[in-house]
matplotlib code that plots the C-alpha trace (Angstrom):
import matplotlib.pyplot as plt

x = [-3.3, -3.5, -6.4, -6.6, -8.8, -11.0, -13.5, -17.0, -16.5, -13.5, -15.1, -17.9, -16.2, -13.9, -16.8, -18.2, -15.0, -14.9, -18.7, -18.1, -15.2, -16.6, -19.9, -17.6, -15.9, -19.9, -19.7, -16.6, -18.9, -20.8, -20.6, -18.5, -15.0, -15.3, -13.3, -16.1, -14.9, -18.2, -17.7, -14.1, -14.3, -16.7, -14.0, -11.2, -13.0, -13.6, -10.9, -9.1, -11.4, -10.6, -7.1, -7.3, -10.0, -7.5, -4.2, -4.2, -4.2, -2.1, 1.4, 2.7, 6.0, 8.5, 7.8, 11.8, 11.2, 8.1, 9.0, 12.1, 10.2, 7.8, 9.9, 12.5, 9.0, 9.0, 5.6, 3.6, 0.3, 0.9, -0.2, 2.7, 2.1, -1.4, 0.0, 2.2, 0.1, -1.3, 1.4, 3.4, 0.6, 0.5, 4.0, 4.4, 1.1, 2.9, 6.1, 4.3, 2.4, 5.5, 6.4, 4.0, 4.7, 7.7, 7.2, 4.9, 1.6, -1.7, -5.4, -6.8, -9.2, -7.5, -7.4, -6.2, -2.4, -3.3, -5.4, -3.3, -2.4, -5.7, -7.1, -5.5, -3.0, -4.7, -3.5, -4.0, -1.3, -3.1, -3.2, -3.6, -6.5, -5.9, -7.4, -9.4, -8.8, -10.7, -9.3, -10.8, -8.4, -8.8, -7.0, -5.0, -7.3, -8.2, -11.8, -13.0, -11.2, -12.7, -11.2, -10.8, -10.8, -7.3, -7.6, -7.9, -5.6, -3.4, -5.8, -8.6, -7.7, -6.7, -10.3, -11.5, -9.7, -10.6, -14.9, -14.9, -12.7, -15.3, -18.6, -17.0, -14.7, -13.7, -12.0, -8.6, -8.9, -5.8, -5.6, -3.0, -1.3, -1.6, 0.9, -2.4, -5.8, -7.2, -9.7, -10.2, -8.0, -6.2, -5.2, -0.8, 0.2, 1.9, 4.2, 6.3, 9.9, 9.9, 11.3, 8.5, 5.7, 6.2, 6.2, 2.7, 1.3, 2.3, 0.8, -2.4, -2.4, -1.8, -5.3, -7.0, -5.7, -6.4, -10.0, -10.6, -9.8, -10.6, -7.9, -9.0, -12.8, -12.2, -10.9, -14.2, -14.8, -11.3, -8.8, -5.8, -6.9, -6.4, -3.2, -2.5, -3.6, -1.7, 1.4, 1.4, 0.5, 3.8, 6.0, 4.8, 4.7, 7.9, 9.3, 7.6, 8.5, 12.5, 11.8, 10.8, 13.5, 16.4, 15.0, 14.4, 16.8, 15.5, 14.4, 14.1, 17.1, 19.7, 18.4, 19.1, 20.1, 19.5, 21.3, 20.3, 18.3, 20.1, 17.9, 16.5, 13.2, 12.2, 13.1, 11.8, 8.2, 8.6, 9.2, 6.9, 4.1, 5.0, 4.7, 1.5, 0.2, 0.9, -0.4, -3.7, -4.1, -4.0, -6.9, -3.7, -5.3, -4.0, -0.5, -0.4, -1.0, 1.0, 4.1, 2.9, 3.1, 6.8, 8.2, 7.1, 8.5, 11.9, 12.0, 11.3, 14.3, 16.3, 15.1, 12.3, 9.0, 5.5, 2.6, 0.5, 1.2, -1.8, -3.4, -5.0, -1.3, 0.0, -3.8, -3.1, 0.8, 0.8, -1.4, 1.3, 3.5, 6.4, 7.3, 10.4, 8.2, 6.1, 6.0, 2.9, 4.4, 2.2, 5.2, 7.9, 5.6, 5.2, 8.4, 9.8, 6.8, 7.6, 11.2, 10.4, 7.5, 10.7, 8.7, 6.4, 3.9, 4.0, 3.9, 0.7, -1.0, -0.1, -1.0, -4.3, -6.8, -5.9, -8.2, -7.0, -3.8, -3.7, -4.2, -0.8, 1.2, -0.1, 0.8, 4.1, 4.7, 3.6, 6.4, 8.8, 8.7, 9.1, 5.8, 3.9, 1.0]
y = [120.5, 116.7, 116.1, 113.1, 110.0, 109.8, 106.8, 108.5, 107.7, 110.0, 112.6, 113.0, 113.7, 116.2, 117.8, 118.1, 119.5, 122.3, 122.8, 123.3, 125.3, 127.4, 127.9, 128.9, 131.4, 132.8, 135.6, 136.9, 137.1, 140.8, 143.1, 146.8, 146.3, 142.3, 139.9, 138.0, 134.4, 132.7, 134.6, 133.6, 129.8, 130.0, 131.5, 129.5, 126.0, 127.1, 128.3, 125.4, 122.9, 124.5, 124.1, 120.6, 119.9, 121.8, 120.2, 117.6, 120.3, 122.8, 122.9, 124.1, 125.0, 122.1, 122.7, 123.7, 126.6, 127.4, 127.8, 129.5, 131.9, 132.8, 133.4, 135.5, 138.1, 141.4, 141.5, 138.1, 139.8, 140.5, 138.8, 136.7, 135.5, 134.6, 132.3, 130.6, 130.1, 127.4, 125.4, 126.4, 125.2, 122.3, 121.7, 123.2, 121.1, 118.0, 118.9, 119.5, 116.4, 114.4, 115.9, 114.7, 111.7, 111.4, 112.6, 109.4, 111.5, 109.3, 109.5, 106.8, 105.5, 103.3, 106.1, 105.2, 105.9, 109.3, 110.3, 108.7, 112.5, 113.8, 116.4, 116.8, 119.4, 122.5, 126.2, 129.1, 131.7, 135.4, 138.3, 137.3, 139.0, 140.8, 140.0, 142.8, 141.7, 142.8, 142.8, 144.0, 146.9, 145.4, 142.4, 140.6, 138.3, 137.8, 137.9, 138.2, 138.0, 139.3, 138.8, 142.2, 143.1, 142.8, 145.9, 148.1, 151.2, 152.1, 155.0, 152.8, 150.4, 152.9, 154.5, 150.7, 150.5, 153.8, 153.8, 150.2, 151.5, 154.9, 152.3, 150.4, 152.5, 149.1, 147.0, 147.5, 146.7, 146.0, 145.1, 142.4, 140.9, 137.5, 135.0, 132.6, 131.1, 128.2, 128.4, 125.6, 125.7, 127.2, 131.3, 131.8, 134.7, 134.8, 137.4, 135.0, 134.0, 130.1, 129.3, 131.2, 129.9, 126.0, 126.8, 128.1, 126.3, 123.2, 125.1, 125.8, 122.5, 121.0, 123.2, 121.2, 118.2, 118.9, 119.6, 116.4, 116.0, 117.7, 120.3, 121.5, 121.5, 123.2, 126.4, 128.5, 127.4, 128.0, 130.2, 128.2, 125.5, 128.2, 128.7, 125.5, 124.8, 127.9, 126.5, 123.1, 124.5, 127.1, 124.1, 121.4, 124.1, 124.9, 121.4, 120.5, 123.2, 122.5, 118.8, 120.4, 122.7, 120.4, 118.0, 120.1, 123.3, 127.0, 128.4, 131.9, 134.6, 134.8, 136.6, 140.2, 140.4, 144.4, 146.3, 144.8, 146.5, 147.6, 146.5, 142.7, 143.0, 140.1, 140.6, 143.7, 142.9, 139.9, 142.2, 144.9, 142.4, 141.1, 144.4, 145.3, 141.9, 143.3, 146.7, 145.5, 143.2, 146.5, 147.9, 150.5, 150.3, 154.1, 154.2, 149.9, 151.9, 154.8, 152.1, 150.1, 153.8, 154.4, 151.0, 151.3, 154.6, 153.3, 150.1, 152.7, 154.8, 151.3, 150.2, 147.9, 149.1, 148.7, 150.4, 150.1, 147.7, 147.8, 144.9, 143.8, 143.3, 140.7, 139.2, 138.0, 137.5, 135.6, 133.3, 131.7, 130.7, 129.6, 132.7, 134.7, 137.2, 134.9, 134.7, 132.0, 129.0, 126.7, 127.3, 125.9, 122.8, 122.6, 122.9, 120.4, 117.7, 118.1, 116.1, 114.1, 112.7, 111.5, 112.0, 114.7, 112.2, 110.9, 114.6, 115.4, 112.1, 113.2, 117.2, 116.2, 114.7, 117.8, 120.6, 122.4, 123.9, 121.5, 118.3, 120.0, 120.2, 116.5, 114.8, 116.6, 115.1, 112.0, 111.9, 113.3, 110.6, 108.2, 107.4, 106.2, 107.0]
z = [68.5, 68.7, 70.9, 73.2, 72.1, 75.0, 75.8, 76.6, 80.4, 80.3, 77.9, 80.4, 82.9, 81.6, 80.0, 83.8, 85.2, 82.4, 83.9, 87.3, 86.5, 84.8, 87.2, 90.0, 87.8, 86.6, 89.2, 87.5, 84.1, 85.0, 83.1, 83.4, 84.4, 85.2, 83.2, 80.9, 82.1, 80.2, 77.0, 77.2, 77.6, 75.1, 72.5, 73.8, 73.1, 70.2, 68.6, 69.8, 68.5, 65.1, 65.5, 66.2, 63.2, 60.9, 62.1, 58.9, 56.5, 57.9, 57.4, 60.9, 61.7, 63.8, 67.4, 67.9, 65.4, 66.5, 70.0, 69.1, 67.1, 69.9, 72.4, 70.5, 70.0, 71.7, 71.5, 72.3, 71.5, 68.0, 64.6, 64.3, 67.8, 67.5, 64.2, 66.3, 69.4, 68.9, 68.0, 71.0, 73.4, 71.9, 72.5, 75.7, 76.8, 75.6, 78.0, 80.6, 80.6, 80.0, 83.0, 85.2, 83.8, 84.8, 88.0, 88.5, 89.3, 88.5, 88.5, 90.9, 88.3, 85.7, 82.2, 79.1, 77.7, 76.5, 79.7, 81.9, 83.2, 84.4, 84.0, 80.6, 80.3, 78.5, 78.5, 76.5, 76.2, 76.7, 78.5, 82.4, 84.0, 87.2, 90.2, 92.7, 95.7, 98.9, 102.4, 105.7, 107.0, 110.4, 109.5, 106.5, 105.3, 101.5, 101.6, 98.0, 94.8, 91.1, 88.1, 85.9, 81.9, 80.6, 78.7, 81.9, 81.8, 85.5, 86.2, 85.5, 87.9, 89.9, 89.9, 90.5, 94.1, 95.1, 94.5, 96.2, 99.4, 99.3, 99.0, 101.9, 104.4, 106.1, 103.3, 101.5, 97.9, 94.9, 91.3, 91.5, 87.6, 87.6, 85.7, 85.4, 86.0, 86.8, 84.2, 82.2, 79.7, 82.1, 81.0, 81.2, 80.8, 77.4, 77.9, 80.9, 79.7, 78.7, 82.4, 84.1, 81.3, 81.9, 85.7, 85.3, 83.1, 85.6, 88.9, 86.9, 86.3, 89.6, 90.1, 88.2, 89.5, 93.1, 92.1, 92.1, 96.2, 99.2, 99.1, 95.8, 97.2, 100.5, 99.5, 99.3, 102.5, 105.0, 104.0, 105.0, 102.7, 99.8, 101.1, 101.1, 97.7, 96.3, 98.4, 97.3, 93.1, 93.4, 94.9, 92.6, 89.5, 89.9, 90.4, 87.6, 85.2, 86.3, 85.2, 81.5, 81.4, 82.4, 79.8, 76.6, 77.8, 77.2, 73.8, 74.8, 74.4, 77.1, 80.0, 80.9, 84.1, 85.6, 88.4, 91.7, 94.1, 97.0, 99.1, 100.7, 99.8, 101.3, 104.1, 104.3, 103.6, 106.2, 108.4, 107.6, 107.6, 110.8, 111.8, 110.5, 111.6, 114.9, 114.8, 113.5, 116.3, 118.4, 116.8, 115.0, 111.5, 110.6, 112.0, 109.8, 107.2, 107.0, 107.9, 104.7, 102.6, 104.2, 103.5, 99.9, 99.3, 101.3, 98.5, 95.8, 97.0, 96.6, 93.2, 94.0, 92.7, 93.9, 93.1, 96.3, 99.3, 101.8, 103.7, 100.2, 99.3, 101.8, 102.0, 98.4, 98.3, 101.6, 100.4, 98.3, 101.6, 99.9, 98.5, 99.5, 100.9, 103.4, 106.8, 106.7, 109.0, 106.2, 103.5, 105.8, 106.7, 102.9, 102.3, 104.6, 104.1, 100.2, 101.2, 103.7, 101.3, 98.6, 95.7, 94.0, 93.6, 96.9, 98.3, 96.0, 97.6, 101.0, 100.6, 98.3, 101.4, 104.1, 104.3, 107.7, 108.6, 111.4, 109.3, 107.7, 111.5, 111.9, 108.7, 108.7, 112.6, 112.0, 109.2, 111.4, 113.7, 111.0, 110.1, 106.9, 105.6]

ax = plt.figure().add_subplot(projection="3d")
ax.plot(x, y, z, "-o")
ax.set_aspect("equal")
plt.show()
């Protein structure tokens, strides 16, 4: 991969953001079933350092035909995948950034031409850790997050949620699959079609790029402010990834469409977690969760699968509020400030300063009155 001339200025600081990234993500690094984040980043850096010393003397494949190739695998963990990997991060990176570029995003500081998207654009295509997320059973509220081995069998994790709900009988725990982390590079999940990989390679990015502000700051500390950074990452992900698709098309194979469930099942989990919101409230923890087990078992009867839906479940899905699924006012408010700002760019510089759910209500009224800011 081509690597980006930086001035030292620049290199120092990137070198500081892969840092701090990487010492919030230390108390993933234990040992047992955790996901070895340190031992990980050290790899990754590595090998990718080598890929971009060798790049002269290699004779990789056109990006077109290497992309093509990748995406026409069945299996995107394989030896021929890992040959082509690099290559189509390299190319995939470059899209995306072009991208952002388009979409007028900017750094405050004045960066060079090739760091004139910042942070740079860096992924690496691999197997997506899951995350074990911890709820109270009292209430819906994601609580704790840890990141888990990729090689984990079902029963494994299965034996994972079970000992921490017997250590602790008042939390509601679940092994969620992930399509990517914010790691630095940031981990996609390798096995996404070409549609879904752009899209997450863009929201991990837009991560990184609110890292730099208060949003990106705030969300150890409030948990609407995660929700509003997972929000505003899924809406200007997706946004972005359409850009790169519309531009240089789809290389993957057509996709299969399968029989449709027969079923809304977003609607149905609105409403279910309405409902358990509700009966939680009222103190009703058992009779929330035998409704969650008879909701899953009536979306199983209709084709839609899930392996476990408990408060654990919405805790994590409802943090992305613009979701099908969500019932979190925030995505709306995203949704509408997102057009009334006119521009992705100009949406990221309005969302990147607010910390609070009510900073959201408040920027999005002053706007509906015909404001500026």
């Amino acid at each position: 991969m081509q690597m980006p001339r930086m001035v030292p200025p620049a290199a120092v600081l990137l070198l500081a953001f892969g840092l701090w990234l990487g010492l919030l993500g230390l108390r993933e690094a234990r040992a047992g079933d955790s996901f070895d984040l340190l031992r990980w980043e050290l790899a990754t850096v590595a090998n990718k350092a080598l890929f971009a010393v060798g790049s002269p003397i290699r004779d990789d494949p056109p990006s077109d035909d290497a992309l093509e190739r990748y995406f026409a695998l069945d299996d995107r963990y394989g030896e021929e995948a890992r040959g082509l990997e690099n290559a189509v991060e390299a190319v995939i990176e470059g899209r995306v950034d072009a991208a952002i570029r388009e979409a007028g995003v900017s750094f405050p500081l004045p960066l060079p031409g090739a760091l004139a998207v910042w942070p740079p654009v860096d992924i690496e295509l691999a197997r997506a850790p899951r995350v074990l997320v911890t709820s109270p059973r009292a209430e819906i509220l994601r609580m704790d997050d840890r990141l888990l081995r990729t090689d984990l069998t079902l029963t494994e994790r299965d034996a994972i949620e079970h000992e921490a709900e017997a250590r602790d009988s008042s939390v509601s725990v679940l092994a969620i699959p992930t399509g990517g982390v914010a790691t630095y590079p940031a981990i996609v999940r390798a096995s996404a079609s070409y549609r879904s990989l752009v899209a997450i390679a863009a929201h991990e990015w837009v991560h990184h790029y609110l890292a730099f502000y208060p949003l990106g700051r705030a969300i150890f500390n409030d948990p609407d402010a995660l929700t509003i950074n997972e929000t505003v990452a899924s809406i200007a992900g997706d946004e972005l990834g359409e850009m790169v698709v519309a531009r240089h098309g789809d290389p993957g194979p057509p996709r299969t469409v399968g029989a449709a469930p027969t079923i809304d099942r977003g609607e149905v989990l609105r409403e279910l977690h309405t409902e358990v919101d509700a009966l939680l409230a009222a103190g009703r923890i058992e009779e929330a969760e035998r409704r969650m087990e008879e909701v899953r078992q009536e979306l199983a009867d209709h084709g839609v699968r899930i392996r476990r839906i408990n408060q654990a479940y919405f805790a994590f899905y409802g943090t992305y509020a613009s979701r099908y699924d969500a019932i979190h006012p925030l995505g709306g408010q995203l949704l509408e400030l997102r057009e009334r700002a006119g521009t992705l760019a100009r949406f990221l510089e309005l969302v990147r300063g607010v910390t609070t759910a009510a900073e959201v209500e408040e920027l999005l009224a002053g706007l509906q009155r015909g404001g500026r800011f």
